[in-house]
C-alpha positions as CSV (number, residue, x, y, z in Angstrom):
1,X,-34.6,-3.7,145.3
2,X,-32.4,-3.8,142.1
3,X,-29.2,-5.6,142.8
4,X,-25.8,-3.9,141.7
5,X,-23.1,-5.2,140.1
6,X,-19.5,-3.7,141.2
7,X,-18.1,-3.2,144.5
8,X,-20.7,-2.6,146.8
9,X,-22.3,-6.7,145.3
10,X,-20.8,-8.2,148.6
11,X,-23.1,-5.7,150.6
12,X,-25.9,-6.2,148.5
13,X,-25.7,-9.8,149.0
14,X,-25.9,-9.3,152.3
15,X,-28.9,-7.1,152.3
16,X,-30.6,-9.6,150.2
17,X,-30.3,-12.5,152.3
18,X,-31.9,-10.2,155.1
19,X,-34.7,-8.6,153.1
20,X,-35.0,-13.0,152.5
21,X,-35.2,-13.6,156.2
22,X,-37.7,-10.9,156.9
23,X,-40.1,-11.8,154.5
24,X,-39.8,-15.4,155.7
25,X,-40.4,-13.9,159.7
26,X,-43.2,-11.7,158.4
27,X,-45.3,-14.2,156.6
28,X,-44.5,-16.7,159.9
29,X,-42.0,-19.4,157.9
30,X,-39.2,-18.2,159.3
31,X,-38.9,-20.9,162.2
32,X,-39.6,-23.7,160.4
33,X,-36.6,-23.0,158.0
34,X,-34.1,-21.8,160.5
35,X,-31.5,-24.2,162.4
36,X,-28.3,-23.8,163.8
37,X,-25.2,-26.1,163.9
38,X,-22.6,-26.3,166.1
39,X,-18.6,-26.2,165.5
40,X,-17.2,-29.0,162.8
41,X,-20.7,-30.5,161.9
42,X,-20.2,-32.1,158.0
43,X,-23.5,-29.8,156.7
44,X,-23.7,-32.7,153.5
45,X,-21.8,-34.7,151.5
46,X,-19.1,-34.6,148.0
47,X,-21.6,-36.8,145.8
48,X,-25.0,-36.8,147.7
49,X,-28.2,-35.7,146.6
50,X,-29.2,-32.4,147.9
51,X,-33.0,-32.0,149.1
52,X,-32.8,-28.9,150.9
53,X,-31.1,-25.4,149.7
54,X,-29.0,-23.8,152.8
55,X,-28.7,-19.9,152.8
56,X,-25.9,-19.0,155.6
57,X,-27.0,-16.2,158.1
58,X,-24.5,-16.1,160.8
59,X,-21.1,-18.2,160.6
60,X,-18.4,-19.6,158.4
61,X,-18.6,-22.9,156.1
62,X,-15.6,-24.2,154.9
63,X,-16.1,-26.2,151.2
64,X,-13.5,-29.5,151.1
65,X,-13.2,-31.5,147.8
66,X,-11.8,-35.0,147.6
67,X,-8.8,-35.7,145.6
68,X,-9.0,-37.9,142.5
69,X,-6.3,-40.3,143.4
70,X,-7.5,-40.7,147.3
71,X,-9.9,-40.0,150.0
72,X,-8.0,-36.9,151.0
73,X,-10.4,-33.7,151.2
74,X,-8.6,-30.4,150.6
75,X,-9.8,-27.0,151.7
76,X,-11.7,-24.7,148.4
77,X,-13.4,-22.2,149.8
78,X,-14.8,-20.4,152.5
79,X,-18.6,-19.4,152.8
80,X,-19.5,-16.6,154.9
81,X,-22.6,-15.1,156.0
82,X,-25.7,-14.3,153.2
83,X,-23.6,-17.0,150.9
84,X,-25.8,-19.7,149.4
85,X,-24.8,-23.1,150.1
86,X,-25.6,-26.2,147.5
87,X,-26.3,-23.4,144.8
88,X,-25.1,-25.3,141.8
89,X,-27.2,-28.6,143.2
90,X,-30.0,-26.0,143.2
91,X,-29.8,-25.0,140.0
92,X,-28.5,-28.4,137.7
93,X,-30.3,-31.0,141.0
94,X,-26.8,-32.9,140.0
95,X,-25.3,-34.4,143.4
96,X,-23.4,-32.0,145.5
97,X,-19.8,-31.4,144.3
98,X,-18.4,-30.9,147.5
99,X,-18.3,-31.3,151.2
100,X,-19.2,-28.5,153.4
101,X,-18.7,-28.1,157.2
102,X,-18.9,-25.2,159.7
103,X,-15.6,-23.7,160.9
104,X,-18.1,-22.1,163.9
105,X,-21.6,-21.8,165.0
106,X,-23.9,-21.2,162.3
107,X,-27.5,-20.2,161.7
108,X,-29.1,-21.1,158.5
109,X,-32.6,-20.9,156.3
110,X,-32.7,-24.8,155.2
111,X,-35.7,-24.6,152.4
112,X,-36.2,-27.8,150.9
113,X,-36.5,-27.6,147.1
114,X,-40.3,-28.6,147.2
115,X,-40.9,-25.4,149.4
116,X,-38.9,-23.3,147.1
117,X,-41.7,-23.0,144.0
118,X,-44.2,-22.8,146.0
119,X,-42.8,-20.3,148.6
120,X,-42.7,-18.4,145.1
121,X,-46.0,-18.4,144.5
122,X,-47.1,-17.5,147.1
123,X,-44.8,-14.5,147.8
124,X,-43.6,-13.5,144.8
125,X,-41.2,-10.7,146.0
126,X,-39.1,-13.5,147.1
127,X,-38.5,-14.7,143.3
128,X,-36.3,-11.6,143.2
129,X,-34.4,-11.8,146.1
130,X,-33.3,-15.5,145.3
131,X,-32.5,-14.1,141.9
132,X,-30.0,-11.8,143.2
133,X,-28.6,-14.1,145.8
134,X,-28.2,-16.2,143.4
135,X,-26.5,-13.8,141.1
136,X,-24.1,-12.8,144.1
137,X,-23.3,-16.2,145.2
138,X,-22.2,-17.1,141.3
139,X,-20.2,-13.8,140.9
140,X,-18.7,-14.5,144.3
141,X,-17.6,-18.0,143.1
142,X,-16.5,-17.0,139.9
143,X,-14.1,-14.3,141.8
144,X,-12.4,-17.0,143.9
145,X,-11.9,-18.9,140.8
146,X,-10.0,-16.6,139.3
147,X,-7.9,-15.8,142.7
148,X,-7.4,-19.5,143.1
149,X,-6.6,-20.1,139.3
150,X,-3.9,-17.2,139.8
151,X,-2.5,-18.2,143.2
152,X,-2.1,-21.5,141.4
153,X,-0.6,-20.5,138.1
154,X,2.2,-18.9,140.6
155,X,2.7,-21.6,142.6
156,X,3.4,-23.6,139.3
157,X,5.6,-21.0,137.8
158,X,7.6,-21.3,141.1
159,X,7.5,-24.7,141.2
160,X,8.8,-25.1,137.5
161,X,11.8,-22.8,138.5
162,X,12.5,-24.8,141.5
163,X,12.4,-27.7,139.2
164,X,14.7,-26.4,136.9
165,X,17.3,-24.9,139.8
166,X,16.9,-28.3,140.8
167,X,18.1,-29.9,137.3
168,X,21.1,-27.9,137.0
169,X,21.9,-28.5,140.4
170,X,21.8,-31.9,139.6
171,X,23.9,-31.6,136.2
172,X,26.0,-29.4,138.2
173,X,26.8,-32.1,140.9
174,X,26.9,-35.0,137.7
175,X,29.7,-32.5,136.3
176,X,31.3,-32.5,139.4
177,X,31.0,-35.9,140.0
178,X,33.1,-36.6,136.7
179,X,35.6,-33.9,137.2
180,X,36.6,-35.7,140.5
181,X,36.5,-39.0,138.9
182,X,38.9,-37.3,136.1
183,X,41.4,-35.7,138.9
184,X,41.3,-39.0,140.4
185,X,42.2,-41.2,137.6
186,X,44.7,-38.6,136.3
187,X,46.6,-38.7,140.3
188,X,46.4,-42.6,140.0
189,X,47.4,-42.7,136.3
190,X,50.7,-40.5,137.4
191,X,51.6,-43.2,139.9
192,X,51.2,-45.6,137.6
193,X,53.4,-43.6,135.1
194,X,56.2,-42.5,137.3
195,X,55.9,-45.9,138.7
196,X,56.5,-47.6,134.8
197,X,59.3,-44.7,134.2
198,X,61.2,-46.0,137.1
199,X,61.2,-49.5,136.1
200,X,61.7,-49.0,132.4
201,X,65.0,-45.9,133.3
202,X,66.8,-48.7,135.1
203,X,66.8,-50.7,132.2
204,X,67.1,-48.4,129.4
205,X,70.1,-46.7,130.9
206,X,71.9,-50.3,131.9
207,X,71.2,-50.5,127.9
208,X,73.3,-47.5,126.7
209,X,76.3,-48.3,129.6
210,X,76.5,-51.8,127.8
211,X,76.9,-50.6,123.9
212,X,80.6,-49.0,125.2
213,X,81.6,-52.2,126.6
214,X,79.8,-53.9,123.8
215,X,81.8,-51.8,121.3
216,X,85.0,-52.2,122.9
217,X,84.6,-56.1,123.0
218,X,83.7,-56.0,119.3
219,X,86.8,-54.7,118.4
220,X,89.1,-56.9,120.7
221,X,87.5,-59.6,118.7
222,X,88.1,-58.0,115.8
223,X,92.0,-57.6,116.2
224,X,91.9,-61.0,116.7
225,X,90.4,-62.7,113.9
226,X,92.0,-60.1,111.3
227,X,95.0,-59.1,112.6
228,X,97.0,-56.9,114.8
229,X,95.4,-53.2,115.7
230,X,98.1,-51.7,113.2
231,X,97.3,-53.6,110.3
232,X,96.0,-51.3,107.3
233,X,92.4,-54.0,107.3
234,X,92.3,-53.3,111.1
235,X,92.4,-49.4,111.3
236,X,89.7,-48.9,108.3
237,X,87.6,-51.3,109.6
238,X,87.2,-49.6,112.7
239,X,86.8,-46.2,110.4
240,X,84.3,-48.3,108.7
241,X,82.5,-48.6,111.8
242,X,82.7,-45.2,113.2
243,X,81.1,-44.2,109.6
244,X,78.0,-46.6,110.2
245,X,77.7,-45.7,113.8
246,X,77.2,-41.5,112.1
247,X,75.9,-42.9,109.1
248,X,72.0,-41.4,107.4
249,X,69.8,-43.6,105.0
250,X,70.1,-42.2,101.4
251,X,67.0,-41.8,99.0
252,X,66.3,-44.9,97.2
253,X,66.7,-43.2,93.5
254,X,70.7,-42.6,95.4
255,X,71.0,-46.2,96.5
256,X,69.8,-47.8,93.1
257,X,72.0,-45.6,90.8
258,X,75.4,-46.6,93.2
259,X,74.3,-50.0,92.7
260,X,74.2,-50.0,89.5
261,X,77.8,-48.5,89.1
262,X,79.1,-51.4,91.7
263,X,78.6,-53.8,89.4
264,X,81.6,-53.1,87.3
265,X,83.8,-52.0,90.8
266,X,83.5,-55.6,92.4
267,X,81.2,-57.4,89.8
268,X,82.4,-60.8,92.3
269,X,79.8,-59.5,95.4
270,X,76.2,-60.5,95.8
271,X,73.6,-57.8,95.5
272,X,73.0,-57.5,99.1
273,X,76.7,-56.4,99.8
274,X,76.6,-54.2,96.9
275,X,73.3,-52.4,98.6
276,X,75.4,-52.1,101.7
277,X,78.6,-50.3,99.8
278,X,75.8,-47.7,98.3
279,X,74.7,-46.5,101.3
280,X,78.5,-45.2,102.1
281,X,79.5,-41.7,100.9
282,X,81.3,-41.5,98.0
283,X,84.8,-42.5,98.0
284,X,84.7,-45.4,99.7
285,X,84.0,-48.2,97.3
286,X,87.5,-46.9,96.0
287,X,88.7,-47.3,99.7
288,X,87.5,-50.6,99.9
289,X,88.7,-52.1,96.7
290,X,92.0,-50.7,98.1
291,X,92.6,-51.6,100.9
292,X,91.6,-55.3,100.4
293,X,92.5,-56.1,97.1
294,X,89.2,-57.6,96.0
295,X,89.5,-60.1,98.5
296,X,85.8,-61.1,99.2
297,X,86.3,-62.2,102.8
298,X,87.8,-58.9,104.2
299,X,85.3,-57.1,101.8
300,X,82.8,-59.0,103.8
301,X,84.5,-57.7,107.1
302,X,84.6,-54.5,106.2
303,X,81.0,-54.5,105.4
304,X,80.3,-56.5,108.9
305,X,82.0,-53.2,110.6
306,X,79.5,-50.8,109.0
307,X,76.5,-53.0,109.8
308,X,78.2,-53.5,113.0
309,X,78.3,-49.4,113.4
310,X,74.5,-48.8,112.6
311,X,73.1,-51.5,115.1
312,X,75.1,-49.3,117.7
313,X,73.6,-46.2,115.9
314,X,69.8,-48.0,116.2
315,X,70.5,-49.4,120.3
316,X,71.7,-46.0,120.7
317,X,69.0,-44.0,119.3
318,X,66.6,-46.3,120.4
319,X,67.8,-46.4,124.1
320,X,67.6,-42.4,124.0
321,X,64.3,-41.8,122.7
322,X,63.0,-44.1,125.8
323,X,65.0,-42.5,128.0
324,X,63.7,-39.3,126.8
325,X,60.0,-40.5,126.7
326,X,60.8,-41.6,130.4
327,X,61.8,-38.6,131.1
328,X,58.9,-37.0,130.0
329,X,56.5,-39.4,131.7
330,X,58.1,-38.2,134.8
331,X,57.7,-34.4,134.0
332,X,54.2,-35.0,132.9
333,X,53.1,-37.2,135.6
334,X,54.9,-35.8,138.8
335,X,53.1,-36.5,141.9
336,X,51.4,-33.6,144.3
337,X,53.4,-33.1,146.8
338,X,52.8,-30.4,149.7
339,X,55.0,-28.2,147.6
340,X,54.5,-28.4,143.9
341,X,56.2,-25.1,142.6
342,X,59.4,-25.0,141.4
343,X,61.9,-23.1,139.3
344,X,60.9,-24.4,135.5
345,X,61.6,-23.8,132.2
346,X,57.9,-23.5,130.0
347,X,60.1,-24.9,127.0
348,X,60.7,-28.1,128.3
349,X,57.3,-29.0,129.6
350,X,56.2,-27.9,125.8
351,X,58.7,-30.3,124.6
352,X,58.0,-32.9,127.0
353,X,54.0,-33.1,126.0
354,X,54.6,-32.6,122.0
355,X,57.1,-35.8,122.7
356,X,53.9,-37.5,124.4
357,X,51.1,-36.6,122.2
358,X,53.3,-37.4,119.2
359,X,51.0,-39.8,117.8
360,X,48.4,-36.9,117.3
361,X,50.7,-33.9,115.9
362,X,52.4,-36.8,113.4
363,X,50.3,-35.8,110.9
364,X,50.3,-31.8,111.2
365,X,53.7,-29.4,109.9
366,X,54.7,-28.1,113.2
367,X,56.1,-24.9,113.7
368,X,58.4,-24.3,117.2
369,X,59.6,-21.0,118.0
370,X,61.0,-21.0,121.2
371,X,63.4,-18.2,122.0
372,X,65.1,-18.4,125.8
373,X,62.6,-17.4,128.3
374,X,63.2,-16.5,132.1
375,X,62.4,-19.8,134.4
376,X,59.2,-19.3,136.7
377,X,58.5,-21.0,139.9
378,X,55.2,-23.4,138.8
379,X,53.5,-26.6,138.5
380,X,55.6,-28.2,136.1
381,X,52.6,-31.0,135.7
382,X,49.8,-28.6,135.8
383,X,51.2,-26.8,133.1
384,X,51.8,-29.9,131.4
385,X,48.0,-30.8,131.2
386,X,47.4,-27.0,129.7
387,X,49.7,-27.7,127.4
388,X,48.3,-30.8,126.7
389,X,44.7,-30.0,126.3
390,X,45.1,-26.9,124.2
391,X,46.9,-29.6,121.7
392,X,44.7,-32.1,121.6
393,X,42.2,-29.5,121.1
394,X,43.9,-28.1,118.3
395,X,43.8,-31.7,116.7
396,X,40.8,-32.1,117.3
397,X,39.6,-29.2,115.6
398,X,41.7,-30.0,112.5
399,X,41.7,-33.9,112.3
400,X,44.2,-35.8,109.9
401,X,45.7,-32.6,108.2
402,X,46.9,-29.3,109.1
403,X,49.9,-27.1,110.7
404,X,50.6,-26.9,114.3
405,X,52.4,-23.2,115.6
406,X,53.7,-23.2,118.7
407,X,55.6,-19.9,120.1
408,X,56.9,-18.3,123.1
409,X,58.4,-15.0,124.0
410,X,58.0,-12.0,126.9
411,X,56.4,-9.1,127.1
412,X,55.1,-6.3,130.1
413,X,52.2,-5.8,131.4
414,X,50.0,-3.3,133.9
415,X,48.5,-4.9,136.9
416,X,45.2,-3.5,138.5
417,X,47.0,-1.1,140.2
418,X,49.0,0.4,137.1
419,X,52.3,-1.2,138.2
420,X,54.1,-2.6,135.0
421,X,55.2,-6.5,135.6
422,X,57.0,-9.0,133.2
423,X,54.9,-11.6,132.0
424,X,56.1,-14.8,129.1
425,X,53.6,-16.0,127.3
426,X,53.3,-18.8,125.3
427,X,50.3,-18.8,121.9
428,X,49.2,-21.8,120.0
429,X,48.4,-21.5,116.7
430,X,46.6,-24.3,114.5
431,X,45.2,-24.1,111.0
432,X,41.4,-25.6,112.1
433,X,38.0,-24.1,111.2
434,X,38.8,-21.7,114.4
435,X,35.7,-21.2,117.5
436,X,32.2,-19.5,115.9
437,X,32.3,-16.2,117.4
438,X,29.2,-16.8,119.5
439,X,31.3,-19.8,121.0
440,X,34.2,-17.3,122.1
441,X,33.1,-15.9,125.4
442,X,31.5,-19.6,126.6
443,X,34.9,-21.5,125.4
444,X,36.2,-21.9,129.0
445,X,32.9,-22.5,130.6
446,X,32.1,-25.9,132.3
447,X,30.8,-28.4,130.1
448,X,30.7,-26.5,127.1
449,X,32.2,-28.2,123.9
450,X,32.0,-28.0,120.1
451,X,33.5,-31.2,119.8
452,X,30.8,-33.7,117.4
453,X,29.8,-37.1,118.7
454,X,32.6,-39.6,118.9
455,X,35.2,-37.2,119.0
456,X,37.9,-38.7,121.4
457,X,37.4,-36.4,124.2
458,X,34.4,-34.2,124.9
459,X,33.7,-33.7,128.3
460,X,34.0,-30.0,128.3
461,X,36.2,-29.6,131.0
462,X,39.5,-29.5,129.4
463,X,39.7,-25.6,128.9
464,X,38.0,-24.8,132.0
465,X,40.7,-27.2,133.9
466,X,42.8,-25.2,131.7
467,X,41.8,-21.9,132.7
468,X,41.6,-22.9,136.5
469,X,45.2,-24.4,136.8
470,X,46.7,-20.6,135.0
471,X,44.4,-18.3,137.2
472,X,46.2,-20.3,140.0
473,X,49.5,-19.3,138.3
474,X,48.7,-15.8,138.2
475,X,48.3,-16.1,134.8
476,X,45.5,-15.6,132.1
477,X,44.5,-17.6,128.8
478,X,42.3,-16.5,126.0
479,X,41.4,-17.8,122.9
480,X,40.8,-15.6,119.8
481,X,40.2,-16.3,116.1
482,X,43.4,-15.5,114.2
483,X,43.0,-13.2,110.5
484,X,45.0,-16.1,108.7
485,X,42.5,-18.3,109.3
486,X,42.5,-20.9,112.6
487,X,42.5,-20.9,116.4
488,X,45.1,-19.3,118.7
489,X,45.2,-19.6,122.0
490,X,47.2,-17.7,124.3
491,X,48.8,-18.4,127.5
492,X,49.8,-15.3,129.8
493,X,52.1,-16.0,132.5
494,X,53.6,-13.4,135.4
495,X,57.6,-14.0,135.4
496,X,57.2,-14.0,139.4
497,X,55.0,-16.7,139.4
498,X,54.9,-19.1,143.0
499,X,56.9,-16.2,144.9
């Protein structure tokens, strides 16, 4: 009998063992190699030496192999009837490589290896058959190789995928993690804030009531030590004072030129008073040398009013630009409560965060146009951080030098179902390297940032925070390269917004 290669090998294998077992029964060996085991009996061995060679006729064999790392044996393959068991002991007389046990009640042909040759000899149409058992056995095991090796290369695949679904998942909860830590410290930061503004307005405002009593004392002291309120030294020292109180800072090219021509006017004062005299208008050096005659000490009162009149200017100035940087603390930082939205002008809120972030725009030329726009019903502090994050981003992007344009205006616009609504939107324009056009459409995206290493911010969650708080609004932002050169982003925002 030729044995076939192909489809039918199984068959063939089968035929072989049974051709095997009938020249065994005819030449009378066959009951001195058969046997039979019962249900679960370990056959041999992972590592022992293998005396006998076992050809399966009826039953199943399952083949276990231990695991490198422990004496765990997992299933590799199951035997069935006409398979030859031990065959690469039989062939290499290395140890067995696995263990093999019967899953049922088996009949085998158990030839010891000494028998083998010489059953050969003796009957030499067996040295055939045992080739092509053989030959099936090895094409069998190569077969569920390859189905193993496949089943195993998918199992990895899906396992990689699993791992990486499992990575992002993770990333994806570290992300969200951090933007709850964020929201967090940005609620307890505007407690902290509105709690500061509170205790620095009560102050700041008892400072401005006290410069009108202040001034009014000044000058009841004044009438006092020089005269009556209708003297001529009286009435122009209180003009003197209203003048510092309004009064700029010339250039110092101005200042050192009026100097030089008060020397010959009152050649008797120190440089310091002369210096005081340049900073008034013109005019009033004659004033001065008028109305006191060249006498030093009412010169030197005269001069005390205008100082007097520009330390009012400074508490004055001073006390306002806290009281407006208070004021914008408590825009910027205004607590959630269960009702948020309210009726808001866009224009302040922009003013309120430029006045905030003022040590970052310092150094840029900033453009404001800001035309009257309708008041929509918003988030005054959520807009706030859009505001602020599109800034800082622009500064970001240009570092210690550039131009700022910030704008405003309304428009209309078609909703999904064609009706036409009125929108104001607000674009902000800055003179940076602009966003690489493969950056565009991931810009707003979760973690995503262009920003180098050691840039002050970089968590890439500003624009999608961004993005977030104006889809709540209604609204929509984009972000486009402009022709000039630059960035420009653009805020969209329905006029009806919170109603």
């Amino acid at each position: 009998m030729k044995f076939k290669l192909g489809a039918q090998w199984l068959e063939d294998r089968d035929k072989v063992t049974g051709l095997l077992h009938r020249v065994l029964d005819e030449n009378g060996q066959a009951e001195k190699y058969l046997f039979e085991l019962g249900t679960g009996i370990t056959i041999f061995k992972e590592g022992e030496p293998l005396n006998n060679i076992y050809i399966l006729l009826d039953g199943d064999v399952q083949l276990y192999k231990k695991k490198p790392y422990n004496d765990v044996q997992f299933p590799l393959q199951h035997l069935g009837s006409g398979s030859l068991i031990g065959i690469i002991s039989f062939i290499t007389g290395l140890p067995s490589l696995t263990t093999a046990k019967t899953q049922e009640n088996c009949r085998f042909l158990r030839i010891p290896k000494k028998d083998v040759n010489h059953l050969i000899d003796t009957h030499p149409e067996l040295d055939g058959y045992l080739d092509e058992l053989i030959m099936a056995n090895l094409l069998e095991r190569y077969r569920q190789t390859i189905i193993l090796q496949m089943k195993l290369d998918s199992l990895n695949s899906k396992l990689q995928s699993e791992r990486n679904e499992l990575k992002q998942a993770y990333r994806d909860l570290q992300d969200a993690q951090k933007a709850l830590v964020h929201q967090e410290k940005m609620a307890t930061l505007g407690q902290l804030v509105a709690g500061f503004a509170h205790e620095v307005n009560n102050p700041t405002a008892a400072l401005l009531r006290s410069t009108d009593t202040l001034e009014k004392h000044l000058h009841q002291l004044m009438q006092k030590l020089y005269g009556d309120s209708a003297s001529e030294l009286h009435q122009t020292g209180q003009q003197i004072f209203k003048l510092g109180r309004n009064s700029g800072f010339p250039d110092t090219k101005t200042i050192r030129e009026r100097t030089k021509h008060l020397k010959e006017i009152f050649p008797e004062l120190g440089n310091a008073q002369k210096r005081i005299i340049a900073q008034m208008p013109d005019g009033y050096a004659d004033l001065l040398q008028k109305v006191t005659d060249g006498d030093a000490e009412q010169i030197q009162y005269l001069l005390d009013q205008f100082e007097f009149g520009k330390m009012f200017q400074n508490i004055e100035t001073a006390g306002e630009r806290i009281a407006g940087l208070v004021k914008s603390l408590k825009s910027y930082s205004r607590s959630d409560t269960e009702d948020r939205l309210e009726w808001i002008d866009i224009r302040e809120g922009i003013h309120d965060t430029l006045q905030l972030t003022s040590n970052r725009v310092k150094f840029y030329d900033l453009y404001l146009d800001l035309p009257e726009v309708p008041e929509i019903r918003a988030d005054a502090a959520g807009l706030n951080q859009v505001w602020t994050n599109i800034i800082l981003n622009a500064s970001d992007a240009m570092g210690k030098k550039g131009s700022l344009d910030i704008r405003c205006g309304t428009g209309e616009e078609k909703d999904d179902e064609g009706n036409t609504k009125k929108v104001i939107w607000v674009a902000f324009k800055d003179s940076g390297p602009g966003i690489p056009e493969v950056n565009l459409e991931k810009i707003f995206e979760p973690k995503f940032s262009t920003k180098k290493t050691g840039a002050k911010f970089g968590l890439g969650l500003g624009l999608s925070i961004s993005e977030d708080i104006v889809e709540q609004h209604g609204g929509e932002i984009t972000a486009e390269n402009a022709e000039e050169g630059g960035a420009r982003f653009t805020v969209t925002l329905p006029v009806e917004t919170g109603q």
